[in-house]
Structure formats: structure tokens, C-alpha cells
C-alpha positions in Angstrom: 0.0 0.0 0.0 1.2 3.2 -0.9 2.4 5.7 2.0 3.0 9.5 1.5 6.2 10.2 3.4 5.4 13.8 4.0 2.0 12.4 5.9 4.2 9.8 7.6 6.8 11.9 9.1 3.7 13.9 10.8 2.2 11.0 12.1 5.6 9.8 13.7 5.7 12.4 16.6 1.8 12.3 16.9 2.3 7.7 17.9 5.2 8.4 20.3 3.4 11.2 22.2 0.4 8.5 22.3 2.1 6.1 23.6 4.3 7.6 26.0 0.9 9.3 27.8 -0.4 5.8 27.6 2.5 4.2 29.4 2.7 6.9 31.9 -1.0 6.7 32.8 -1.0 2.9 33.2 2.2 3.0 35.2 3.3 -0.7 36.5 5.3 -1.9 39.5 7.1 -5.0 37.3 6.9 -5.9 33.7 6.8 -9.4 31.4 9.3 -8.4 29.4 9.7 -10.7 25.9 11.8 -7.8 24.1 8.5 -8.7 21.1 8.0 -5.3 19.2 4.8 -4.5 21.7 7.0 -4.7 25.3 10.1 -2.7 23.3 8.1 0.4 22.8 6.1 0.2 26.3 10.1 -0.6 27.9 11.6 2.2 26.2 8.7 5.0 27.9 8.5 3.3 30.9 12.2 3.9 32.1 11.3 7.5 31.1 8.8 7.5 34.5 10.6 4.1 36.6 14.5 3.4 35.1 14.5 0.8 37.8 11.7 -1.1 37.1 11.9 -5.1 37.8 11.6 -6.4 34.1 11.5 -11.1 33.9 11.0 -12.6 30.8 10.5 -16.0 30.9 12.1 -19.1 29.1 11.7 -22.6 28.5 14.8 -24.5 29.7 13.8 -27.4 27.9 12.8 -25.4 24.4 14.5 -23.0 22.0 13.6 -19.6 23.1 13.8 -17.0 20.1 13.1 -13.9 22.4 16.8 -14.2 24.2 18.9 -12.1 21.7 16.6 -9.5 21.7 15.8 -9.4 25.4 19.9 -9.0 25.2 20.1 -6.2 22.9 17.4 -4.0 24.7 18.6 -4.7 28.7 21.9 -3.1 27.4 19.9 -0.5 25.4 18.0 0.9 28.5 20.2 -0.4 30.9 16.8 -2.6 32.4 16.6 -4.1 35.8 16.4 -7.5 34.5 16.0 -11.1 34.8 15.5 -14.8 33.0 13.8 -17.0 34.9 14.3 -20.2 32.9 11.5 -22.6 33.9 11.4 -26.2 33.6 9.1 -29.2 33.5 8.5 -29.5 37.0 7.3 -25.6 36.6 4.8 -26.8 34.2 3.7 -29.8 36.0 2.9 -27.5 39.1 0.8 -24.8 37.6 -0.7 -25.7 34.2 -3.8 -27.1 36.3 -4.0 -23.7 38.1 -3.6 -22.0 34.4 -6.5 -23.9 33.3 -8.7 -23.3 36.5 -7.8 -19.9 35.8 -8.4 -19.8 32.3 -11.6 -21.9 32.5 -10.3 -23.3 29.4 -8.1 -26.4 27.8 -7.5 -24.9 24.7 -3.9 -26.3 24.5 -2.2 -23.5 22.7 -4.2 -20.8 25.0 -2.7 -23.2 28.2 0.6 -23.6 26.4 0.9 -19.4 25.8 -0.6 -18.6 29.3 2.0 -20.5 31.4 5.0 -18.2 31.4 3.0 -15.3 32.2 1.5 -17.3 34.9 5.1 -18.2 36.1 6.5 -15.1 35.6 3.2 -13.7 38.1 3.6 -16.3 40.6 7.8 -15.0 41.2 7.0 -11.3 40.6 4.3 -11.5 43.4 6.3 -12.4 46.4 8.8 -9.1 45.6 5.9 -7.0 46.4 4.7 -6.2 42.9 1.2 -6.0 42.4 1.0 -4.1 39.0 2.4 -5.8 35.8 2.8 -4.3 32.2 2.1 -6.7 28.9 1.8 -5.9 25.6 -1.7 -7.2 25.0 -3.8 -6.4 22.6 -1.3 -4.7 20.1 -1.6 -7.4 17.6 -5.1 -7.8 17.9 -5.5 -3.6 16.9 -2.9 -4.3 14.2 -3.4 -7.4 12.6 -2.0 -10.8 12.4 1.0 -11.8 9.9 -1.5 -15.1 9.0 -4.0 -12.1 7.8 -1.6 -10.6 5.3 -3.1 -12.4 2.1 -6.7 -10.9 3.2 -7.5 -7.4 1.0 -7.9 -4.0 2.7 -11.9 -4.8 2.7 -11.6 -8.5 4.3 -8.9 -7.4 6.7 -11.3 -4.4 8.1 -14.3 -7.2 8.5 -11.9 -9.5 10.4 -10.8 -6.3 12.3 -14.1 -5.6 13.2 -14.6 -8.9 14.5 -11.7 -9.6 16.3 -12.0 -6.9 18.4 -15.4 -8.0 19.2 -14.4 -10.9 20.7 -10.7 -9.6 22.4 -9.9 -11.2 25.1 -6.6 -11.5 27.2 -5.1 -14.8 29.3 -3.5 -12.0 32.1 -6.0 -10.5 33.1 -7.8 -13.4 34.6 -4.9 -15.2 35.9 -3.4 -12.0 37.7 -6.7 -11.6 39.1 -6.8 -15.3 40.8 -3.4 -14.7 42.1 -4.3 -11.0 43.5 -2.8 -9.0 41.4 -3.4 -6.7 38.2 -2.1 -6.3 34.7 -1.8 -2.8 33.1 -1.8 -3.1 29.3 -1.2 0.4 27.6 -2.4 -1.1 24.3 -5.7 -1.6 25.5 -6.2 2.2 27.2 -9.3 3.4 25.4 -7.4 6.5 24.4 -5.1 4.3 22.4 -7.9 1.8 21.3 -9.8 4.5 19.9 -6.7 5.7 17.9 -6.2 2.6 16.6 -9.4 1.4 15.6 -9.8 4.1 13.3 -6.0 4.0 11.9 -6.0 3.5 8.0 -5.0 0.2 7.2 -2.0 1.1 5.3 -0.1 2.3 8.8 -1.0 -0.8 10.1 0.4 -3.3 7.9 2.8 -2.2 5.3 6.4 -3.3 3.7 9.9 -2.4 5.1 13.2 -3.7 3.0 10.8 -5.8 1.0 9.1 -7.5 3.6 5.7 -6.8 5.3 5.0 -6.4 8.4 2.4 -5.6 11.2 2.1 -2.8 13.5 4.2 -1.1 10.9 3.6 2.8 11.8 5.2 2.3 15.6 7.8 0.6 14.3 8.3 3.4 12.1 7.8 5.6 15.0 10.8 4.3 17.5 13.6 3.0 14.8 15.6 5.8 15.2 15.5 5.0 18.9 15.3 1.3 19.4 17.9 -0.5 17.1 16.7 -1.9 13.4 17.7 -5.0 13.6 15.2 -4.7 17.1 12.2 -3.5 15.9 12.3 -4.8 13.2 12.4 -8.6 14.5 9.9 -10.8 12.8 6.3 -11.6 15.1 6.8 -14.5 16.8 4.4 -16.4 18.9 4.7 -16.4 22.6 5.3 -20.1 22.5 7.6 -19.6 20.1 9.4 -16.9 21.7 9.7 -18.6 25.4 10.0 -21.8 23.8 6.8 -23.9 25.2 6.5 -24.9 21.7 7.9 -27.9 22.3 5.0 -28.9 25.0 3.4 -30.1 22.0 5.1 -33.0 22.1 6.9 -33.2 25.5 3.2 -34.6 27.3 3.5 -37.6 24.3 6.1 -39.2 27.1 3.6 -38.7 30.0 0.5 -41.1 28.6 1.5 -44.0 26.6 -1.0 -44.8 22.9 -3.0 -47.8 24.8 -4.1 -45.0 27.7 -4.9 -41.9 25.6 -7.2 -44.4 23.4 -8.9 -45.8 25.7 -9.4 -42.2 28.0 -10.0 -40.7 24.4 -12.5 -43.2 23.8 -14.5 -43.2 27.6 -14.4 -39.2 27.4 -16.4 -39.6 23.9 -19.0 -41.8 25.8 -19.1 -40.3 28.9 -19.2 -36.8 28.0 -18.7 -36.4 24.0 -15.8 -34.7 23.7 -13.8 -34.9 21.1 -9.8 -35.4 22.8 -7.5 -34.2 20.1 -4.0 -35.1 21.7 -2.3 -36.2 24.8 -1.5 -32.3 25.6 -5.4 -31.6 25.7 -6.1 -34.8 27.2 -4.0 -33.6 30.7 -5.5 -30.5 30.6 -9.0 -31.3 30.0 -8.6 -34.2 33.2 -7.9 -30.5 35.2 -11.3 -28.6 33.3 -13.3 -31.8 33.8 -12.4 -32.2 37.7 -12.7 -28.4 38.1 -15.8 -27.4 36.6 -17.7 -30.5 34.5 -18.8 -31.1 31.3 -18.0 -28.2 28.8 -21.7 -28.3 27.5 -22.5 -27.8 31.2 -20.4 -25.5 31.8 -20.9 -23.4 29.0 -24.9 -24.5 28.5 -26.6 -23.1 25.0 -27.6 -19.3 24.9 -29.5 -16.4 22.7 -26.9 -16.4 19.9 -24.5 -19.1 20.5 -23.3 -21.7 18.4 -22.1 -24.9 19.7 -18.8 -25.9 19.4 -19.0 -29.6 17.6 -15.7 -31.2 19.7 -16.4 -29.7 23.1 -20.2 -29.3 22.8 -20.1 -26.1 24.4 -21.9 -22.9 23.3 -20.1 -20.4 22.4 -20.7 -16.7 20.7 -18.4 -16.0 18.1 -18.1 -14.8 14.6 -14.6 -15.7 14.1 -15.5 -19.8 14.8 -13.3 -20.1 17.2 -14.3 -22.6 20.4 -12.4 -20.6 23.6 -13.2 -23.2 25.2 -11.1 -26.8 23.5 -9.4 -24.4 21.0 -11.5 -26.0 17.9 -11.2 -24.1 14.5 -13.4 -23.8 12.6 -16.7 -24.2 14.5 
């Protein structure tokens, strides 16, 4: 999409004054730092107001973290008060049941993205910090890079609908464990803003490759390093390396058991078990709460999901509640 560079270099000022009265308004005691484009720009105000503010970003010990060059790069940049808490499988054997109690979920890729932030809460809040910054809700405003092939008329419909439905994993589990999550993105000031940003400063190409939330990118590359802001999106799994959970739970249940639990949770319940990664967490929804179609009964304007049976409202058919796509 074309860009007039006299209209850009107006806008630039106009973003960073956004987002550093943003920041400063929803002030934080620590941060979940993953050194992703979204915490960058919030890091780089923030020491403006707090210089010493505790900053952990979390890693898998057991995965292939992509966020640890970059978390590098920008501790050095703004001289952060930082540190790595690399977690391991006994982490995730002790609280994914308390991320899906908290999540009222077992949508494994919502369970697998929630747990470092869940971590990362549960060693932040014995310090005393009762406040925590994350980036949510940037990508949602922005787009996606798997809705890049969608024209400017498709993406605003899928816009429109995503934001509909927005909903973030931190908030809830903060709240269970007391404590509260301050997400700049999601101030209505800058909501507003960028809900009615054209397209083209949304998603646009730099060095011959497009990217998302390309106007604050623009905005903060003469401040944060290229080769920084610049970094390709990369999932939060991807980026603290829970990826691999995928298949790290295969070890945990053997074929003979996950067929015949698959099996007895299809009769006894029908629900669909897709793997042995949902099977462990749907044991903790099950015991927890019940039956998803009891749980989340039919209502005025749901659809129900056909692997969980639960109803859900949605226009993106998307179950929130077993992660099933389409619905």
C-alpha cells in the first residue's frame, strides 16, 4: 500500500506522544518483558517515568527460546533491571492445572501461551509487585501476519470482528493470584486511535518484507535498534520456547491409555480429545468445573462448538473453550 512520506513523518511524533501518555497513565510496579516489538516500545517509555523497574522474561529450559537475543540487545539499550527466569518441566507440571482453573479453558495452545505469564506472576508477586505491564492487545489492533493475504476490505471485517471478541489470558490469571495487569495497548485512548488508523499504517512493507504494526515501528527505529524493531512476530510459544509442549506430554501417557481415556471421554461426555497435551489438561477442566456443554450451557446467539459441545458466541468460529477451528 502506498504511503505519502510527507503524511508519515507527521504522524511519527503524533504515535510516540500517544504512547508515551499511555504508558505513563497505566504506570506498572514490574513488567513481562519478551523484548517482542509491543513490550520494546512500552520498555523504552517506561524507564522514562521508573528506570529501575523489575523487568523477567520467561524461558523454557527445555525449548528454543527465540526472544533471548533480543531481550539481550534491549537490557543493554535501556540499561533494564532485569531477569531470566528459565523454567522447567516440573514448573509446568505444578501450575498448568491452576492456568486452566484460571483460564476456565483447555484450549492447548491458549494453556501452552498462558503458562510463562503465569510463572513469571507467581515470582514477581512475592517481591511485592502488584501491578504488571504486557503488551496485549497490540496485535489484535494491528493485525495478524496469518491475515496478510486478506485485501484491505476483508482485513477491516476481520478487524471488526476480532476486536469484538478480544480477550486477554493475564487479566484473569493476575486476578486469581491478586494481582493486576496494566496493558497500555488496551487504554481506550489508544484503542480508539487505533481502531480508526487506516489500514496502510497498520500493515505495510519495510526492506521488501511486510510487516504488522508497521507505523510504531516506524515511530521508535531511530531510537530502538533496526535489527530490534524490526524482529519478525513471533508467537509467545515460540518466543519462550513452550512450543515444544506439544510433544513433551506424548512421554507422560502411553498410545494404549490416551485411546482408551479418548474413547471413555467420547462416551461419557462427547468430547472430542484431540491429543495427549489436551487430554492432561481437560482431566484439570473436567475435575474443576464439569462437562463443557455444562459449563458453557446453549444461549441467545451461540453456536455450539461440535468437539467440546459447548456454546459459544463467536463470529470468528473459534471454540475458547477446547481451541476448535473452525466451528
Amino acid at each position: 500500500m502506498t504511503l505519502n512520506e510527507s503524511e508519515v513523518n507527521k504522524l511519527l511524533p503524533q504515535v510516540r506522544t500517544l504512547v508515551n501518555k499511555v504508558v505513563k497513565k497505566n504506570m506498572a510496579d514490574g513488567f513481562l518483558f519478551s523484548a517482542g516489538t509491543d513490550t520494546q516500545i512500552i520498555a523504552y517509555e517506561a524507564v522514562k517515568y521508573k528506570p529501575d523497574i523489575p523487568c523477567l522474561t520467561l524461558a523454557f529450559k527445555h525449548g528454543q527460546p527465540k526472544d533471548t537475543e533480543y531481550v539481550k540487545k534491549m537490557v543493554e539499550l535501556l540499561h533494564l533491571k532485569h531477569e531470566t527466569y528459565q523454567f522447567g518441566k516440573e514448573d509446568v507440571m505444578k501450575y498448568y492445572p491452576k492456568v486452566v482453573e484460571a483460564l476456565k479453558k483447555y484450549d492447548p495452545m491458549e494453556i501452552r501461551n498462558s503458562l510463562p505469564v503465569y510463572i513469571g506472576l507467581t515470582l514477581l508477586k512475592p517481591k511485592g509487585i502488584k501491578t504488571v505491564f504486557t503488551g496485549d492487545a497490540l496485535d489484535e489492533l494491528f493485525g495478524y501476519p496469518w491475515q496478510f493475504h486478506l485485501t484491505e476490505e476483508q482485513f477491516a471485517v476481520k478487524q471488526q470482528e476480532m476486536w469484538a471478541e478480544m480477550g486477554f489470558s493475564s487479566f484473569p490469571m493476575a486476578e486469581s493470584l491478586g494481582m493486576q495487569i496494566k496493558a497500555p495497548y488496551r487504554d481506550p485512548e489508544f484503542m480508539d486511535w487505533a481502531m480508526k488508523l487506516p489500514i496502510k499504517y497498520k500493515i505495510n512493507m519495510y526492506n521488501g518484507i511486510k510487516y504488522s504494526k508497521w507505523i510504531l515501528r516506524k515511530a521508535y527505529e531511530d531510537v530502538i535498534p533496526k535489527e530490534i524493531i524490526w524482529r519478525p512476530k513471533a508467537p509467545l510459544e515460540a518466543g519462550t520456547g513452550t512450543e515444544t509442549l506439544r510433544t513433551y506430554f506424548n512421554d507422560m501417557v502411553t498410545d494404549e491409555e490416551f485411546n482408551e481415556k479418548k474413547a471413555a471421554i467420547k462416551a461419557a461426555d462427547d468430547v472430542e480429545i484431540q491429543d495427549k497435551e489436551q487430554l492432561l489438561y481437560y482431566e484439570v477442566f473436567r475435575s474443576k468445573f464439569g462437562k463443557p456443554k455444562d459449563v458453557f450451557p446453549k444461549i441467545e446467539g451461540a453456536i455450539q462448538c461440535p468437539k467440546c459441545k459447548s456454546y459459544i458466541k463467536t463470529k470468528i468460529q473459534f471454540c475458547k473453550t477446547c481451541g476448535a477451528y473452525p466451528i
